[in-house]
FIKOLZA-1660 file (N, C-alpha, C; in steps of 0.1 Angstrom, whole numbers, plus 5000, padded with zeros to 4 digits):
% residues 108
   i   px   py   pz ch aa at
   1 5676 5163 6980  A  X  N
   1 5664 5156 6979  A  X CA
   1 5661 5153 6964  A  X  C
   2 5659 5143 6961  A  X  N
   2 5657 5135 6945  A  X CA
   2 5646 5144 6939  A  X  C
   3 5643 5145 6928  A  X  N
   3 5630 5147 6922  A  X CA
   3 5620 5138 6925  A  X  C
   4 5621 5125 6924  A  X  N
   4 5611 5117 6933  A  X CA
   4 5604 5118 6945  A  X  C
   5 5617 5124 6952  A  X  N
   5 5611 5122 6968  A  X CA
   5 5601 5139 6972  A  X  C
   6 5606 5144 6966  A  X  N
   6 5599 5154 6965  A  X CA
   6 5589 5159 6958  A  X  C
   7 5585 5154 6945  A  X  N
   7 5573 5148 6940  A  X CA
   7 5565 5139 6953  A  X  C
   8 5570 5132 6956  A  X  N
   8 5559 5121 6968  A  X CA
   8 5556 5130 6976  A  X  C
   9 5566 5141 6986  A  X  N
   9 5560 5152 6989  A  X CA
   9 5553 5157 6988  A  X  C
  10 5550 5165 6975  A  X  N
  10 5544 5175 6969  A  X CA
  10 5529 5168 6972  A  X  C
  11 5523 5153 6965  A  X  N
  11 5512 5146 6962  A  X CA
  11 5510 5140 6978  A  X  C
  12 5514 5142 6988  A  X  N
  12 5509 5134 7001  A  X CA
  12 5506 5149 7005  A  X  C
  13 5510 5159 7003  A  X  N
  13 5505 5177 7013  A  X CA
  13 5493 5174 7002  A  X  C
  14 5491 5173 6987  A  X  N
  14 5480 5180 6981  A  X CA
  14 5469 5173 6990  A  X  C
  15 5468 5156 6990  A  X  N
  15 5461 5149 6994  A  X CA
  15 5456 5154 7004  A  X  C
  16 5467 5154 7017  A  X  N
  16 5466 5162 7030  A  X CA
  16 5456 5174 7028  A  X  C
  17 5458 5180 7021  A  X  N
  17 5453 5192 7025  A  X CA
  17 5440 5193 7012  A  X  C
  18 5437 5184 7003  A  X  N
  18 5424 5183 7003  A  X CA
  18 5411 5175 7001  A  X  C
  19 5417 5167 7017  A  X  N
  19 5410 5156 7020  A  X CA
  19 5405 5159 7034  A  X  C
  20 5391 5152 7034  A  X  N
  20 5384 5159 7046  A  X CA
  20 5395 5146 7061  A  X  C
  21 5381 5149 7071  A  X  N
  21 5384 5141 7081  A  X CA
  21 5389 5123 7077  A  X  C
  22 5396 5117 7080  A  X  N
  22 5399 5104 7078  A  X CA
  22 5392 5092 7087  A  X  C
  23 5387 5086 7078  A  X  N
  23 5377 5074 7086  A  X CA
  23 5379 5059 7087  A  X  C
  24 5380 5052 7095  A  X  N
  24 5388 5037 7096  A  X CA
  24 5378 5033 7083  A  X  C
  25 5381 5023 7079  A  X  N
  25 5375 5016 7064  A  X CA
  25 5382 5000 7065  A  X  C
  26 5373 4992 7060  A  X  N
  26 5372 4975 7060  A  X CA
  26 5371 4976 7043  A  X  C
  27 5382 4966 7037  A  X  N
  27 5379 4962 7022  A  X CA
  27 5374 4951 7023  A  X  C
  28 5360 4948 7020  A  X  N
  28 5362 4936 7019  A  X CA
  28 5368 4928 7006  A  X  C
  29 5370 4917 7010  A  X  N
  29 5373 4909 6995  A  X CA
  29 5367 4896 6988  A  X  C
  30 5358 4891 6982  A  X  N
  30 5357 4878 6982  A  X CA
  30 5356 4873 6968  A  X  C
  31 5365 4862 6970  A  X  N
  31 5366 4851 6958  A  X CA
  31 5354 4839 6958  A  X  C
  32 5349 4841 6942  A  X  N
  32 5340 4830 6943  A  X CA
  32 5347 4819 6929  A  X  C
  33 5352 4806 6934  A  X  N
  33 5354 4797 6922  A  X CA
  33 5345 4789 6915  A  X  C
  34 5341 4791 6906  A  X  N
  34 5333 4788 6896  A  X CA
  34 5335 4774 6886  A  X  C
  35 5332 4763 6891  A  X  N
  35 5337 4747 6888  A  X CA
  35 5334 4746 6872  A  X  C
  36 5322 4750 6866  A  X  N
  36 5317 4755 6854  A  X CA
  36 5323 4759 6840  A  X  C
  37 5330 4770 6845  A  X  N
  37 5335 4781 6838  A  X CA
  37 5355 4778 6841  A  X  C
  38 5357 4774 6848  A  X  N
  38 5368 4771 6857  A  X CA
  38 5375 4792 6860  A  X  C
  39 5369 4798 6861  A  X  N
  39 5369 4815 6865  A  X CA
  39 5369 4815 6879  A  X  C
  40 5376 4826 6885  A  X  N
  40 5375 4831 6902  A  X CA
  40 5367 4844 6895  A  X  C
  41 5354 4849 6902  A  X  N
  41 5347 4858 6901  A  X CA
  41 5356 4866 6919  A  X  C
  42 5358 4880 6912  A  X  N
  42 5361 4884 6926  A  X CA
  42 5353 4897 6930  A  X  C
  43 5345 4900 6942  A  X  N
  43 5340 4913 6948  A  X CA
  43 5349 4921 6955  A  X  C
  44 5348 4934 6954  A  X  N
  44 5356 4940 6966  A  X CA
  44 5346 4953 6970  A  X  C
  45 5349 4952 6979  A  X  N
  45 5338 4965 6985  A  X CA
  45 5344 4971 6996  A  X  C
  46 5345 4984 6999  A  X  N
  46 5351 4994 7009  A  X CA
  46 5335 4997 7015  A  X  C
  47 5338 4994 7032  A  X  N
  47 5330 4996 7038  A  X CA
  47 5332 5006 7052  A  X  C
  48 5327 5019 7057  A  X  N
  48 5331 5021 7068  A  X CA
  48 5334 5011 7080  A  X  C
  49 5346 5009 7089  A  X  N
  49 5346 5002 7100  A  X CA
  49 5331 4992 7108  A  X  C
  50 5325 5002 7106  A  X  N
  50 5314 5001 7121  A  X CA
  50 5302 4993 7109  A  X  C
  51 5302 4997 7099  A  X  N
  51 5292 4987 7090  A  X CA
  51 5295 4974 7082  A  X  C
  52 5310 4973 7088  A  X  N
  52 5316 4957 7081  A  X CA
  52 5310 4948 7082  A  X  C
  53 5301 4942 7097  A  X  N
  53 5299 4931 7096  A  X CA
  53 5284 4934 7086  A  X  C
  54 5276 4936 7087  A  X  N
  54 5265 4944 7079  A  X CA
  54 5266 4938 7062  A  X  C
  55 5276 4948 7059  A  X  N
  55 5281 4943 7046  A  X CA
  55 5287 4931 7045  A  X  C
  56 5291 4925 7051  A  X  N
  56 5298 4910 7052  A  X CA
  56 5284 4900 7049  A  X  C
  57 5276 4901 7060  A  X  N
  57 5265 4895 7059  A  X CA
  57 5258 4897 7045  A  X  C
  58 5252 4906 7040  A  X  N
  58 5248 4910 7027  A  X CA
  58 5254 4903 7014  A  X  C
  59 5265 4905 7015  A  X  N
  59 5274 4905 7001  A  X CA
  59 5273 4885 7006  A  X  C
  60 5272 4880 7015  A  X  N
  60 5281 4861 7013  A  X CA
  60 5260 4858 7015  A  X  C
  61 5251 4869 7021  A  X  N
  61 5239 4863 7016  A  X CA
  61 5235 4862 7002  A  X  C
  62 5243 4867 6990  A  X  N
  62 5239 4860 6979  A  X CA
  62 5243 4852 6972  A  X  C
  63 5252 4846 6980  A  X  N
  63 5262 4833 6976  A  X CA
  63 5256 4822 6981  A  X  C
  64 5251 4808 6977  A  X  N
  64 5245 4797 6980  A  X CA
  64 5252 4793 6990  A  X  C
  65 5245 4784 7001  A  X  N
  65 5251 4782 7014  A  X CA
  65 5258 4770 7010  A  X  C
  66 5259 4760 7004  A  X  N
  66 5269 4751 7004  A  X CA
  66 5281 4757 6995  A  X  C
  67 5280 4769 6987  A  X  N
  67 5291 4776 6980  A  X CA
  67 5301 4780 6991  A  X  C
  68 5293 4787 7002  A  X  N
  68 5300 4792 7014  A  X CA
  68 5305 4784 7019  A  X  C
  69 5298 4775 7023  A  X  N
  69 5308 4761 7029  A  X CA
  69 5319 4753 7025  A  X  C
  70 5318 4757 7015  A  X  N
  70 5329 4752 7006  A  X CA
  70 5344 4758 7005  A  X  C
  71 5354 4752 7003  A  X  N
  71 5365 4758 6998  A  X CA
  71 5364 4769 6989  A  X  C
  72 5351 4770 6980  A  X  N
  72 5353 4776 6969  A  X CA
  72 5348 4794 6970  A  X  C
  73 5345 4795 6983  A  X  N
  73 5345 4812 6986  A  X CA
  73 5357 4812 6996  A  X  C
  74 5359 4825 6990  A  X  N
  74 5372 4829 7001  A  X CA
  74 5372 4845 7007  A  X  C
  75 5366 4843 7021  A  X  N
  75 5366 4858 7021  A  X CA
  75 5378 4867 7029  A  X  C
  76 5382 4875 7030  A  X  N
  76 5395 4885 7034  A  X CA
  76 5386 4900 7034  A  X  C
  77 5393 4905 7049  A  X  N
  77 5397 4920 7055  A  X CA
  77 5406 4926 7054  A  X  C
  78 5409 4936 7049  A  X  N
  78 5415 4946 7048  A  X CA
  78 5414 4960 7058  A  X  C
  79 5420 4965 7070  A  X  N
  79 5419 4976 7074  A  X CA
  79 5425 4984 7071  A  X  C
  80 5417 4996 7071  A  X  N
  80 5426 5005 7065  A  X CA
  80 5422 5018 7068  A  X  C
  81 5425 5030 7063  A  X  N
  81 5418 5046 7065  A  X CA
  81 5416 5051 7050  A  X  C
  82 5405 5059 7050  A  X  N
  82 5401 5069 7039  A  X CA
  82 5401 5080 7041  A  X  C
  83 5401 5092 7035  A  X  N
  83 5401 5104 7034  A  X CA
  83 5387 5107 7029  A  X  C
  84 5378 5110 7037  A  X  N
  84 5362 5116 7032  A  X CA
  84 5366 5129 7028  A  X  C
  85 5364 5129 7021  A  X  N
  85 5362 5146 7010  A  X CA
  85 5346 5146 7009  A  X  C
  86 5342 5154 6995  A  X  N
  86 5331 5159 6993  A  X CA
  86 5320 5147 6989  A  X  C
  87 5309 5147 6994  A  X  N
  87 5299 5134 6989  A  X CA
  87 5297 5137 6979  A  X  C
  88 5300 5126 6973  A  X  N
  88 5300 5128 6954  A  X CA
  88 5285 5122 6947  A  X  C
  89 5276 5116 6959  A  X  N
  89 5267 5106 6956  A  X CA
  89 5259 5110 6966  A  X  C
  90 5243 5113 6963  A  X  N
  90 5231 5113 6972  A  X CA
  90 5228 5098 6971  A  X  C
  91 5224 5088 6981  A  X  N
  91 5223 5078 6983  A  X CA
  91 5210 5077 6983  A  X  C
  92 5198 5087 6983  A  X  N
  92 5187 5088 6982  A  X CA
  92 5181 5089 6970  A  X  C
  93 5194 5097 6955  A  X  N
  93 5191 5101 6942  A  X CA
  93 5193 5087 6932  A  X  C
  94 5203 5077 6941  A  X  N
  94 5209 5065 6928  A  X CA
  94 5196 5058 6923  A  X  C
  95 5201 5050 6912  A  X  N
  95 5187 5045 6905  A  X CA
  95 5182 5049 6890  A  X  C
  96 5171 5045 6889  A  X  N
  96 5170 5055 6881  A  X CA
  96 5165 5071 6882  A  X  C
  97 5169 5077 6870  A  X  N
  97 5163 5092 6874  A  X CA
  97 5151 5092 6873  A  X  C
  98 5143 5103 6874  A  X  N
  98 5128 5103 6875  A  X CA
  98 5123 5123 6870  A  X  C
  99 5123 5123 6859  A  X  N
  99 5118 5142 6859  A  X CA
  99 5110 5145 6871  A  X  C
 100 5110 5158 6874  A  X  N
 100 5100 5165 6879  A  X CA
 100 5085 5159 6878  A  X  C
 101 5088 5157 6864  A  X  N
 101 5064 5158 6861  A  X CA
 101 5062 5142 6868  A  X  C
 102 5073 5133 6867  A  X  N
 102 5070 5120 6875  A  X CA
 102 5073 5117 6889  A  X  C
 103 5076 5125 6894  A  X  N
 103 5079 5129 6908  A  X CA
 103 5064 5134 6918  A  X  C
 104 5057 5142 6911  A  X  N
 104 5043 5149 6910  A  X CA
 104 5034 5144 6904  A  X  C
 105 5031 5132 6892  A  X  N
 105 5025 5130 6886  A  X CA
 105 5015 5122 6895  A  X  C
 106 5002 5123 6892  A  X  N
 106 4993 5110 6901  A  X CA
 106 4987 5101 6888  A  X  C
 107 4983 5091 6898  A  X  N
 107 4976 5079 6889  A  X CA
 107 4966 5084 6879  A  X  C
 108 4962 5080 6866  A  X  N
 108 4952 5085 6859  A  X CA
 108 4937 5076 6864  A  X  C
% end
């Protein structure tokens, strides 16, 4: 066995073994052309399966509807799987932070 191939080994057991349960996942992808600037602006966003269309909807609701209609958005699916490990992010905490004393604080 190569040093290569056993390197690839070595890095698919670490992965394996410290990655949680694996969850189906949608990338989305979308190109927006920019007539202006002559630029492709691109999004990408990893979505659980079951919330794709959700986010689909979301992300092309802030694109102008004749933009949509147009040639000039392009959107693409990606399926694929992730490895959930540890939640690295309270979804409740993002934002800005806030101290203690303004968390408690009342109106004067």
């Amino acid at each position: 066995m190569s040093d290569s191939n056993s390197h690839r080994q070595l890095l698919v057991r670490c992965v394996v073994t410290n990655t949680g349960a694996a969850e189906r996942v949608n990338r989305i992808n979308i190109a927006i052309y920019d007539h202006q600037t002559s630029f492709c602006n691109t999004v990408h966003r990893s979505v659980p399966s079951a919330d794709s269309p959700r986010a689909q909807e979301l992300l092309l609701g802030r694109i102008a509807l004749t933009a949509r209609q147009s040639d000039d958005v392009i959107m693409e699916i990606d399926a694929g799987m992730a490895g959930v490990g540890e939640v690295l992010a309270d979804l409740v905490n993002l934002g800005c932070a806030l101290t203690d004393s303004q968390l408690t604080s009342t109106p004067e």
